[in-house]
N, CA, C and O atoms as a MOPAC input file, in Angstrom:
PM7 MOZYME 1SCF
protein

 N    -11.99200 1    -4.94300 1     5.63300 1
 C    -10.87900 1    -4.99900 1     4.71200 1
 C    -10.06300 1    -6.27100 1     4.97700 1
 O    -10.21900 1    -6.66000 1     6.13500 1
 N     -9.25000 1    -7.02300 1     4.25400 1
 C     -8.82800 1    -8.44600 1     3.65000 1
 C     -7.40500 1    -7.67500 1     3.81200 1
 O     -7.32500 1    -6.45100 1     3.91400 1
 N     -6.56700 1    -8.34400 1     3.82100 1
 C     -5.25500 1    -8.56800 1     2.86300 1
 C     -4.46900 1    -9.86800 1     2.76900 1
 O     -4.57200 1   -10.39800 1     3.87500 1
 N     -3.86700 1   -10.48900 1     2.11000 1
 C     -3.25600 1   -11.20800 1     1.12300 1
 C     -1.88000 1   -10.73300 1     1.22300 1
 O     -1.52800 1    -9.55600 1     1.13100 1
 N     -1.27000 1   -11.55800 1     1.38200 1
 C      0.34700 1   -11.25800 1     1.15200 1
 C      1.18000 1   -12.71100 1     0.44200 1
 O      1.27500 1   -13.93000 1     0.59200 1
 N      1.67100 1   -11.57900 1    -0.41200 1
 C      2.82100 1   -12.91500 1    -1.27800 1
 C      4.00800 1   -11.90300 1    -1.45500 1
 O      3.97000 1   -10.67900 1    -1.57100 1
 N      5.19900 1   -12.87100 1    -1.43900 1
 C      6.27100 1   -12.47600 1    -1.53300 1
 C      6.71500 1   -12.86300 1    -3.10700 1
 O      6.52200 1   -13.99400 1    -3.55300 1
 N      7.32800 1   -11.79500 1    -3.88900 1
 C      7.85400 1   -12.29300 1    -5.45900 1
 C      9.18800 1   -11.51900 1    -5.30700 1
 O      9.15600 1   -10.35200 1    -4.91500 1
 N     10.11200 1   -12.00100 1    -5.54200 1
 C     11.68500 1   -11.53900 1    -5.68500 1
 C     11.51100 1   -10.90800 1    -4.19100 1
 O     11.25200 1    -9.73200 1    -4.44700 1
 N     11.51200 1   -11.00900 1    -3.12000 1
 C     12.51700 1    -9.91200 1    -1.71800 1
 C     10.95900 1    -8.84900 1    -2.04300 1
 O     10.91200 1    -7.98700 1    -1.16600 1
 N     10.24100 1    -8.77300 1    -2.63600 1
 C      8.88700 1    -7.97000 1    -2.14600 1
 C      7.97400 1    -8.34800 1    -1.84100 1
 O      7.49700 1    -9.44200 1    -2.14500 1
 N      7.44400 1    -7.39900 1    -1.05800 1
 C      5.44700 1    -8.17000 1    -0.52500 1
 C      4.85500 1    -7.13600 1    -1.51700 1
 O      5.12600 1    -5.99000 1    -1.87900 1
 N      3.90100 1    -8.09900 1    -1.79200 1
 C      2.72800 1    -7.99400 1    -2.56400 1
 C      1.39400 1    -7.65600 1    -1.32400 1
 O      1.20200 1    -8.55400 1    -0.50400 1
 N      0.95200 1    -7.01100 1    -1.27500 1
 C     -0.39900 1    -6.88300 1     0.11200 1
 C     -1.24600 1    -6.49500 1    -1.14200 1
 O     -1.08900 1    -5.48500 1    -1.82800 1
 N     -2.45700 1    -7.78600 1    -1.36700 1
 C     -3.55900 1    -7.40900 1    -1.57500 1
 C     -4.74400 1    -6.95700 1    -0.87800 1
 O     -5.14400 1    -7.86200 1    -0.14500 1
 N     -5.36500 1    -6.06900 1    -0.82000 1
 C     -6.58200 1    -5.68000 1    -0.14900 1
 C     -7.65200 1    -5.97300 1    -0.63100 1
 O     -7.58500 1    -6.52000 1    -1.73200 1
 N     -8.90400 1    -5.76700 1    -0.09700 1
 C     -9.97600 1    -6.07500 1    -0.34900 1
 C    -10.47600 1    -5.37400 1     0.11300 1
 O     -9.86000 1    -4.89500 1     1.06500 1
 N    -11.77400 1    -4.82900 1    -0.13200 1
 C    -13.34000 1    -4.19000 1     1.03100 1
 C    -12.81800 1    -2.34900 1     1.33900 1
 O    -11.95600 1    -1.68700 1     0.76000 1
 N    -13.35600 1    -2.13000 1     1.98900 1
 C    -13.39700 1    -0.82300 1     2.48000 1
 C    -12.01000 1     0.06500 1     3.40000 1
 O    -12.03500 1    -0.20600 1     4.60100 1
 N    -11.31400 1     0.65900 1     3.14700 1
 C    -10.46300 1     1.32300 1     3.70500 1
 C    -10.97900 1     2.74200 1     4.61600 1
 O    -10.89100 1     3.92300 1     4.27700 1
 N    -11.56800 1     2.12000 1     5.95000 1
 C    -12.49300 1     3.17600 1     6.53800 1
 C    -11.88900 1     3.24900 1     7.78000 1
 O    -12.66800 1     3.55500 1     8.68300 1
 N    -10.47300 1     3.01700 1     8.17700 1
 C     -9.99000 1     3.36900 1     9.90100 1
 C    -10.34900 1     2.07900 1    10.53300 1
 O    -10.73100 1     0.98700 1    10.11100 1
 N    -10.05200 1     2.67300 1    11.87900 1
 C    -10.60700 1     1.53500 1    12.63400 1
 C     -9.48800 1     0.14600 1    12.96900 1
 O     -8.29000 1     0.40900 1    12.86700 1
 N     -9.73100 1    -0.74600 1    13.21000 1
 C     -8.53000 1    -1.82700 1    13.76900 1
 C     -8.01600 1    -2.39000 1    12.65000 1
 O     -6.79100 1    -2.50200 1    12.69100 1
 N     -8.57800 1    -2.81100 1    11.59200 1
 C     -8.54000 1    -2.93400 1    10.20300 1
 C     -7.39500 1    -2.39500 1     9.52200 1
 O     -6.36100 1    -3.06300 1     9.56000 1
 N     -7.40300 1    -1.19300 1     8.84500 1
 C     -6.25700 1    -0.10100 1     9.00300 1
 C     -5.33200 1    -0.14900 1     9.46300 1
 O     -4.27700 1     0.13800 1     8.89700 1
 N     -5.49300 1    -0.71800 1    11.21900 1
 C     -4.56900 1    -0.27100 1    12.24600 1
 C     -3.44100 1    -1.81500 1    11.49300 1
 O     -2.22600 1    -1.71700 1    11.32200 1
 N     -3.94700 1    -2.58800 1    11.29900 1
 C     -3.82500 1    -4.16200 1    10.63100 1
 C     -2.61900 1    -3.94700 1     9.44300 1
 O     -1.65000 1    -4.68800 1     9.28100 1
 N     -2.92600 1    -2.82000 1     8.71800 1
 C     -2.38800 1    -3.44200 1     7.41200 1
 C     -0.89500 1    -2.33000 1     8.40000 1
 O      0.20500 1    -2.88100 1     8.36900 1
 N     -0.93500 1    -1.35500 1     8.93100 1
 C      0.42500 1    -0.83100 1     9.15900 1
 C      1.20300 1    -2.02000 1     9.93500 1
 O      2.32800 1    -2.36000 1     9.57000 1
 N      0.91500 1    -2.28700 1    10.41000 1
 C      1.28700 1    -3.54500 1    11.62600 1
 C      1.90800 1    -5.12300 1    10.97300 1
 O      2.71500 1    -5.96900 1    11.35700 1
 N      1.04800 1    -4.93800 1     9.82900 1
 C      1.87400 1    -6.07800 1     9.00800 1
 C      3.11000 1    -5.26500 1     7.97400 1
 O      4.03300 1    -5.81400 1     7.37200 1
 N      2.89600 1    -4.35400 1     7.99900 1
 C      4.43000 1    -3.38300 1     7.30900 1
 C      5.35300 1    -3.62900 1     8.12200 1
 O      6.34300 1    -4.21600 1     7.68500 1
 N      5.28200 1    -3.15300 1     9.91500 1
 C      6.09000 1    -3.56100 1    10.41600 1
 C      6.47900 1    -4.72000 1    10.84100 1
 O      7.62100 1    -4.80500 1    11.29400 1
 N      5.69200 1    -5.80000 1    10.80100 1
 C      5.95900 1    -7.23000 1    10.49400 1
 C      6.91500 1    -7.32400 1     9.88100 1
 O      7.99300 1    -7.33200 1    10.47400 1
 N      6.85000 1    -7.44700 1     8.23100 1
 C      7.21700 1    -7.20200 1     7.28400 1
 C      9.09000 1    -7.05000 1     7.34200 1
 O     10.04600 1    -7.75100 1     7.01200 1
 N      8.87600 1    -5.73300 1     7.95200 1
 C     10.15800 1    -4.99800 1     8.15000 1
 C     11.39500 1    -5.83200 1     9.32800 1
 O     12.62600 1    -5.84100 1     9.36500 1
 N     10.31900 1    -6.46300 1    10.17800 1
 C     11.21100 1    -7.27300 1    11.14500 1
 C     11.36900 1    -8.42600 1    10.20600 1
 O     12.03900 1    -9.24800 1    10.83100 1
 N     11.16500 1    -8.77300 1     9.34100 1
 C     11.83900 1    -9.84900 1     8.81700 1
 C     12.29900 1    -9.87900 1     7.71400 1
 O     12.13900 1   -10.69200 1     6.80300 1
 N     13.24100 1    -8.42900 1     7.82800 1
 C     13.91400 1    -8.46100 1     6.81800 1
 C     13.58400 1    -7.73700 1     5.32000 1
 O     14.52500 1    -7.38200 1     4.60900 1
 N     12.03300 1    -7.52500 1     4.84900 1
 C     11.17800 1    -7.08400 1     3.90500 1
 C     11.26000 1    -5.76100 1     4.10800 1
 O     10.86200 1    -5.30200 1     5.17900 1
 N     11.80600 1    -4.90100 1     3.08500 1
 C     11.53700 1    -3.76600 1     3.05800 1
 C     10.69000 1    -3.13500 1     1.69600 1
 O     10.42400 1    -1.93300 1     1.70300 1
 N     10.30200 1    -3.94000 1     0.59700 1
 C     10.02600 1    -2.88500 1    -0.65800 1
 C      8.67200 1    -3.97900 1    -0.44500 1
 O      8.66600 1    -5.15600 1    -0.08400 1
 N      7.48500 1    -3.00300 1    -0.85300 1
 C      6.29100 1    -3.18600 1    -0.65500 1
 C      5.44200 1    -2.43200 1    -1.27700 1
 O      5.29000 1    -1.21100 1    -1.21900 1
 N      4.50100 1    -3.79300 1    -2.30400 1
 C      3.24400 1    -3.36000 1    -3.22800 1
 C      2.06600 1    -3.75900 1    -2.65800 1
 O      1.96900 1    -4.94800 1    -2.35500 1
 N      0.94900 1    -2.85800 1    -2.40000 1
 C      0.19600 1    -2.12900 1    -2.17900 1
 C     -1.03500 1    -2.73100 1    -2.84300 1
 O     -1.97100 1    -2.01800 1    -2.47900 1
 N     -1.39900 1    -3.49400 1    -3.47300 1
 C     -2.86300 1    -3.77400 1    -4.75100 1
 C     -4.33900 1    -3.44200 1    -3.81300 1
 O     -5.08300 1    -4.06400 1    -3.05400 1
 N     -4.22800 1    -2.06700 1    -4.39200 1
 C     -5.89500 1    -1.35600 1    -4.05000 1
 C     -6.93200 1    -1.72100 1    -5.53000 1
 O     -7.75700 1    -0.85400 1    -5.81800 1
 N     -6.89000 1    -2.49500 1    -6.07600 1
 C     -7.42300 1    -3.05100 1    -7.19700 1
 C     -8.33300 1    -3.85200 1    -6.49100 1
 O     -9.29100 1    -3.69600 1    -7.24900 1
 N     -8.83500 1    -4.73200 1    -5.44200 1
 C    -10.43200 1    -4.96600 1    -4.63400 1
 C    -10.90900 1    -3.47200 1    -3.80900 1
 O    -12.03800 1    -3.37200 1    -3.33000 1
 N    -10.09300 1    -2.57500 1    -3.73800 1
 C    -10.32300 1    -1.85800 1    -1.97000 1
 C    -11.84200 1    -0.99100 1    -3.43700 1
 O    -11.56600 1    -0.43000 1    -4.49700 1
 N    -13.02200 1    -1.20100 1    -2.94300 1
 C    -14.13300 1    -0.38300 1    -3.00500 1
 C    -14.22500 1     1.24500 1    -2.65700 1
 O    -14.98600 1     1.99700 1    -3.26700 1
 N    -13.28500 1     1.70300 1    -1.52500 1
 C    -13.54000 1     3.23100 1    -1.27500 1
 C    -12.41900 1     3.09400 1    -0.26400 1
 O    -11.90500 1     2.08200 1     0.21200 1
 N    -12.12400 1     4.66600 1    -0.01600 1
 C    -11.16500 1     4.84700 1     1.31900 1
 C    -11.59600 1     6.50400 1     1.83000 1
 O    -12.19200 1     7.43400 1     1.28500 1
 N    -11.03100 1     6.32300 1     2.98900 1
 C    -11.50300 1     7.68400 1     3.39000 1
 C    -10.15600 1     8.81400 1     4.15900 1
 O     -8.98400 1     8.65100 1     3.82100 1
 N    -10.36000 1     9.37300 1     4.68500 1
 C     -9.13000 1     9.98300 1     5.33000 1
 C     -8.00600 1     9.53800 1     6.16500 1
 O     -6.87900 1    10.03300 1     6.18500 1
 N     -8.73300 1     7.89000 1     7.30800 1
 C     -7.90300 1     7.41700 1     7.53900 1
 C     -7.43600 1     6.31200 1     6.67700 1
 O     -6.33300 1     5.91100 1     7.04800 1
 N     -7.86200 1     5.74600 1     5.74500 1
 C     -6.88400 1     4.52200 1     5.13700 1
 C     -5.91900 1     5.20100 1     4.18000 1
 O     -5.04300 1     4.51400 1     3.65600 1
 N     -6.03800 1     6.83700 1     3.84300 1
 C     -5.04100 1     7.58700 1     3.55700 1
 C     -4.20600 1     7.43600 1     4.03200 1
 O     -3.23100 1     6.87300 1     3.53400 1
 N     -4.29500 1     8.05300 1     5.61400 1
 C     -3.45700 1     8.17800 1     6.57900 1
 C     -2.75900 1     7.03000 1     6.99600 1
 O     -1.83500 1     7.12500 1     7.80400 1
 N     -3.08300 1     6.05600 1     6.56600 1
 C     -2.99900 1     5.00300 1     6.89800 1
 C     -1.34700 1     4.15900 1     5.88600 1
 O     -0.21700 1     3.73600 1     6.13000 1
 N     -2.17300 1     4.33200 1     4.87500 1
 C     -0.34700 1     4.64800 1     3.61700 1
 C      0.47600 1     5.15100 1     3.71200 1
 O      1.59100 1     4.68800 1     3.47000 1
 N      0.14900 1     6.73100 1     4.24900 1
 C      1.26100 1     7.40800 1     4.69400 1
 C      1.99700 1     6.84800 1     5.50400 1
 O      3.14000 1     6.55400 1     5.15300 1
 N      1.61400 1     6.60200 1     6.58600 1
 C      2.05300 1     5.63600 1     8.33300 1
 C      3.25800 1     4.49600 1     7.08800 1
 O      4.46400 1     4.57600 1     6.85100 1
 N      2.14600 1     3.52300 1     6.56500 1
 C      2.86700 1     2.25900 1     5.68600 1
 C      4.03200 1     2.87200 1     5.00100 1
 O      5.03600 1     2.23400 1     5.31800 1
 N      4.40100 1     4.15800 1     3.93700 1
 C      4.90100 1     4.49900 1     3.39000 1
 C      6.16200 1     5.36500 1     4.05200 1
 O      7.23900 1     5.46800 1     3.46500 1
 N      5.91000 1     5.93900 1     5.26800 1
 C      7.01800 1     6.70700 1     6.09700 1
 C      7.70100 1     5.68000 1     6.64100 1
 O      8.91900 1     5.83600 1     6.54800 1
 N      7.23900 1     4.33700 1     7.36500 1
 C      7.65900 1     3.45100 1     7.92200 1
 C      8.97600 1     2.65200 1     7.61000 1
 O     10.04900 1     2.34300 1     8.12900 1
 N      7.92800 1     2.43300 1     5.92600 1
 C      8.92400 1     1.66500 1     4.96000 1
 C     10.77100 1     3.11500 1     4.59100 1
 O     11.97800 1     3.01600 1     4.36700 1
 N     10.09500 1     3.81400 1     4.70600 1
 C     11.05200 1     5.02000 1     3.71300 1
 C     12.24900 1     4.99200 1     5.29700 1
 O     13.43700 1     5.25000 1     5.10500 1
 N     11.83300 1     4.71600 1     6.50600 1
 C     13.18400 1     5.10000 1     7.39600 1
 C     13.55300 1     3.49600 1     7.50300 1
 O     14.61900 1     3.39400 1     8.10900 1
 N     13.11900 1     2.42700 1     7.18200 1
 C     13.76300 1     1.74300 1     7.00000 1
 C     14.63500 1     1.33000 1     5.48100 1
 O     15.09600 1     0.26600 1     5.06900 1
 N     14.59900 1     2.58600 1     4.97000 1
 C     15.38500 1     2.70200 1     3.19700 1
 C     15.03200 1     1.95400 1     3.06200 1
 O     15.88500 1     1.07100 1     3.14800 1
 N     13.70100 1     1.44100 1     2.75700 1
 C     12.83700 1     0.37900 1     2.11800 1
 C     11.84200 1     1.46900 1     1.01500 1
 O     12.19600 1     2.63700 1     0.85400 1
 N     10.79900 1     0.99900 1     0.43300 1
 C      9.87500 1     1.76300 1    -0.49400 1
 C      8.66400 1     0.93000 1    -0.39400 1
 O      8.63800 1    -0.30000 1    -0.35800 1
 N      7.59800 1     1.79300 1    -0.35200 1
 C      6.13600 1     1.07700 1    -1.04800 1
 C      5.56600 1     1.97200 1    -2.26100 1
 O      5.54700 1     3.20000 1    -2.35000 1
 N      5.03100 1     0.83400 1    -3.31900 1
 C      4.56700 1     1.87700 1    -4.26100 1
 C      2.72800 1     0.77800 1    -4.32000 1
 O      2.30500 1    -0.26500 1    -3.82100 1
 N      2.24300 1     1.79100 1    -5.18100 1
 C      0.57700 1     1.28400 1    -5.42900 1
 C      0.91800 1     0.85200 1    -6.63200 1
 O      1.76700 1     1.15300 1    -7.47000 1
 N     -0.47200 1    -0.40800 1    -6.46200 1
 C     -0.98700 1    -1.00100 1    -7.99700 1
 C     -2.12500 1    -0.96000 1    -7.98400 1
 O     -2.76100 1    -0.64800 1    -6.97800 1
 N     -2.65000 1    -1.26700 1    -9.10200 1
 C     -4.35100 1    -1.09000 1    -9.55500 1
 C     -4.57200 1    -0.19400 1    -8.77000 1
 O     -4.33300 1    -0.64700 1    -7.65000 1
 N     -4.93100 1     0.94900 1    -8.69600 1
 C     -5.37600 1     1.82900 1    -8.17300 1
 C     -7.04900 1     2.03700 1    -8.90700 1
 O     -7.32400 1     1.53000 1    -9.99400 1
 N     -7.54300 1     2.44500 1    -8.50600 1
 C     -9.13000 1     2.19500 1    -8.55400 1
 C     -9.23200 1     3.59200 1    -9.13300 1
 O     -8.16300 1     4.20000 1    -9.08000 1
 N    -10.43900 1     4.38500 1    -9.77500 1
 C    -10.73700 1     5.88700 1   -10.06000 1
 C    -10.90000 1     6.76700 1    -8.74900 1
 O    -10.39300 1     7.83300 1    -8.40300 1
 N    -11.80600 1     5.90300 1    -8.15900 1
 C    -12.35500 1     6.42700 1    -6.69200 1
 C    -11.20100 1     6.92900 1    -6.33500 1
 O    -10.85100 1     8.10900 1    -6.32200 1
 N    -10.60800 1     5.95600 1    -6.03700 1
 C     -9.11000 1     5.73200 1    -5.50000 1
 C     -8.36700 1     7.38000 1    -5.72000 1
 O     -8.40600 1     8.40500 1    -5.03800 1
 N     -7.81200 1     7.07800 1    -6.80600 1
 C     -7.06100 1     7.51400 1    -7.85700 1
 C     -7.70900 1     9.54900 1    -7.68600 1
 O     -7.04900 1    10.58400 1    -7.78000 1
 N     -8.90400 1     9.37600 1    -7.47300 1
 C     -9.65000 1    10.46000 1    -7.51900 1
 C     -9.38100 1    11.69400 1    -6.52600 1
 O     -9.24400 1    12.91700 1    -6.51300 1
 N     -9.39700 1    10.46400 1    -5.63400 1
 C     -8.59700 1    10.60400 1    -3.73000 1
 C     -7.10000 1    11.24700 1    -3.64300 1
 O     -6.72400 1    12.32900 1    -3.19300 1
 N     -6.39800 1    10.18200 1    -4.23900 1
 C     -5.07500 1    10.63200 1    -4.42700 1
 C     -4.61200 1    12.33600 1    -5.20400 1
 O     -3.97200 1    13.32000 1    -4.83300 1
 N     -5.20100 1    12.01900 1    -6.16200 1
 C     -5.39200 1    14.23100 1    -6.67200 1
 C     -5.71300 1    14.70800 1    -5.83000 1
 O     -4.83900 1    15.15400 1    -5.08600 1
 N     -6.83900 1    14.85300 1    -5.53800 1
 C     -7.55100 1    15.47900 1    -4.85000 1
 C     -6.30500 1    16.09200 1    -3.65000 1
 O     -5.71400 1    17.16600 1    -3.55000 1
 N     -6.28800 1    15.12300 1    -3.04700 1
 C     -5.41700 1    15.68300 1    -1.84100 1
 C     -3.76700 1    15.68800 1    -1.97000 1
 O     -3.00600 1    15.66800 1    -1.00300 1
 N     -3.42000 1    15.71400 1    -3.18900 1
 C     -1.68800 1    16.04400 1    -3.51500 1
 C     -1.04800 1    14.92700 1    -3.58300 1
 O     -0.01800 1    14.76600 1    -4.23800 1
 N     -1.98100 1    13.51900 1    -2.47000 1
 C     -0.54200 1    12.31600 1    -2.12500 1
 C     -0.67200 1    11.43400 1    -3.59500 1
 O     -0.30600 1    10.26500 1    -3.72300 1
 N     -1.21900 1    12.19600 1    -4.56100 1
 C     -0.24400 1    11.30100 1    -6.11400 1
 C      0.78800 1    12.04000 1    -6.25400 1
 O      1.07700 1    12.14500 1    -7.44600 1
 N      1.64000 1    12.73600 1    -5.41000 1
 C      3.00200 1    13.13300 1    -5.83400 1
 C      3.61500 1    12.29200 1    -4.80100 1
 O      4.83600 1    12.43900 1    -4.85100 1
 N      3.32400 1    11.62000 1    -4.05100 1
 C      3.93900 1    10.97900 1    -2.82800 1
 C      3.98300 1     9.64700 1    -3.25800 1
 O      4.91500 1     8.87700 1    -3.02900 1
 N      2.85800 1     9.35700 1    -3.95200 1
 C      3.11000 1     7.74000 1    -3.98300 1
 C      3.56000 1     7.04000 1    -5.59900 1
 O      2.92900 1     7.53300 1    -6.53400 1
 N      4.04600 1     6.52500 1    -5.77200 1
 C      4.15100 1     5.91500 1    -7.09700 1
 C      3.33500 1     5.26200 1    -7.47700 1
 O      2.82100 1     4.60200 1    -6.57400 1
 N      2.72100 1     5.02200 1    -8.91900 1
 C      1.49200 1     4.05300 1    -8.63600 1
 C      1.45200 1     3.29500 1   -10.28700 1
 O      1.76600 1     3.99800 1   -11.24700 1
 N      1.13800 1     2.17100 1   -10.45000 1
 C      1.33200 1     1.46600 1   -11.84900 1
 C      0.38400 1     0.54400 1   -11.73800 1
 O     -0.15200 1    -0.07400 1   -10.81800 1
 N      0.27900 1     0.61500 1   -13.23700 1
 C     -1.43800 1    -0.42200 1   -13.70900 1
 C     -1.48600 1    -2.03600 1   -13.05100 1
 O     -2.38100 1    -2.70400 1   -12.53300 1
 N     -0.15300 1    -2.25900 1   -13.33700 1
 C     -0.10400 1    -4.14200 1   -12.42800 1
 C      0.67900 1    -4.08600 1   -11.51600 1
 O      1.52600 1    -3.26100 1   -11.17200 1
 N      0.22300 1    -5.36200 1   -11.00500 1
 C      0.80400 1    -5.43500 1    -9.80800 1
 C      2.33900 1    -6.28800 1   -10.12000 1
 O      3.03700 1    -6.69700 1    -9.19200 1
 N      2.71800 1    -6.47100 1   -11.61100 1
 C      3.61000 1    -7.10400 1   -12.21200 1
 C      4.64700 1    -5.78100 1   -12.06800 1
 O      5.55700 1    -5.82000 1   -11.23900 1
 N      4.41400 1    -4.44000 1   -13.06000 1
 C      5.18800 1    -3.64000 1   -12.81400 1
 C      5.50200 1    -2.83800 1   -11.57600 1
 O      6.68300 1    -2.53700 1   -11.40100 1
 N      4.67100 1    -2.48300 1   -10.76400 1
 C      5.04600 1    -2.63500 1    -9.44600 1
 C      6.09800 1    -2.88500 1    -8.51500 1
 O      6.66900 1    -2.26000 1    -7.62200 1
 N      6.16400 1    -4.21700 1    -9.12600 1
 C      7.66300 1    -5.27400 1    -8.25200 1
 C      8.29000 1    -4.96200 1    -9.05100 1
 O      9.44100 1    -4.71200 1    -8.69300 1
 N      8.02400 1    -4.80300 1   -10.37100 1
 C      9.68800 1    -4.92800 1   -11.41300 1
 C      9.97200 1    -3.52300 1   -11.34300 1
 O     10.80000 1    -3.09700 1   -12.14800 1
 N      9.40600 1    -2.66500 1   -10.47600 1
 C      9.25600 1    -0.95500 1   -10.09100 1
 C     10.82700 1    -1.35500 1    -9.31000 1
 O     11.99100 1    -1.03800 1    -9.55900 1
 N     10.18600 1    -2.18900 1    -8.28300 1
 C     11.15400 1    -2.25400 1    -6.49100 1
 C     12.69400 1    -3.09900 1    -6.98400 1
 O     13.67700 1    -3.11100 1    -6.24400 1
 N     12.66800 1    -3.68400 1    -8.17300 1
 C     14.05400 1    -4.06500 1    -8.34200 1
 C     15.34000 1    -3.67100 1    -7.61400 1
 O     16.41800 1    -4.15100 1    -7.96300 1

């Protein structure tokens, strides 16, 4: 897994890429949240629009990103969300947890 980070208005943008399967990878993208957070960045988009599949931990793994952000009264929401994806998210309830929008344009204009 890849990520990409750009900042637009006071938000990160984290693009992903490749497989969301655990592992140090994973351990990567929470670690740049808290990056993130030490400098000041608290509202954070998510673009699972490359990620190919995920499994229980790159779930777990959002959550971690998403609790992190929420005690620092910060927010992360998803973009492009994939079907797979998307499939994942029902499935296991966390589409009531996460916010999620077609671009990665509305997204940020979400975190205003």
């Amino acid at each position: 897994m890849k990520i990409k980070e750009k900042i637009e208005m006071h938000v990160a943008v984290l693009t992903l890429s490749g497989k969301m399967m655990g592992g140090p990878e994973t351990t990567a993208l929470h670690d740049h949240i808290r990056g993130l957070i030490s400098d000041g960045i608290t509202k954070a988009v998510i673009d699972l629009g490359d990620v190919k599949w995920m499994n229980s931990s790159g779930m777990g793994v959002l959550m971690a990103c998403t609790t992190t952000l929420n005690n620092s009264e910060g927010k992360l929401v998803l973009a492009r969300v994939s079907e797979k994806v998307n499939s994942l998210l029902i499935i296991t309830q966390l589409i009531k947890v996460f916010d999620t929008y077609e671009t990665v344009e509305r997204a940020v204009a979400s975190l205003d």
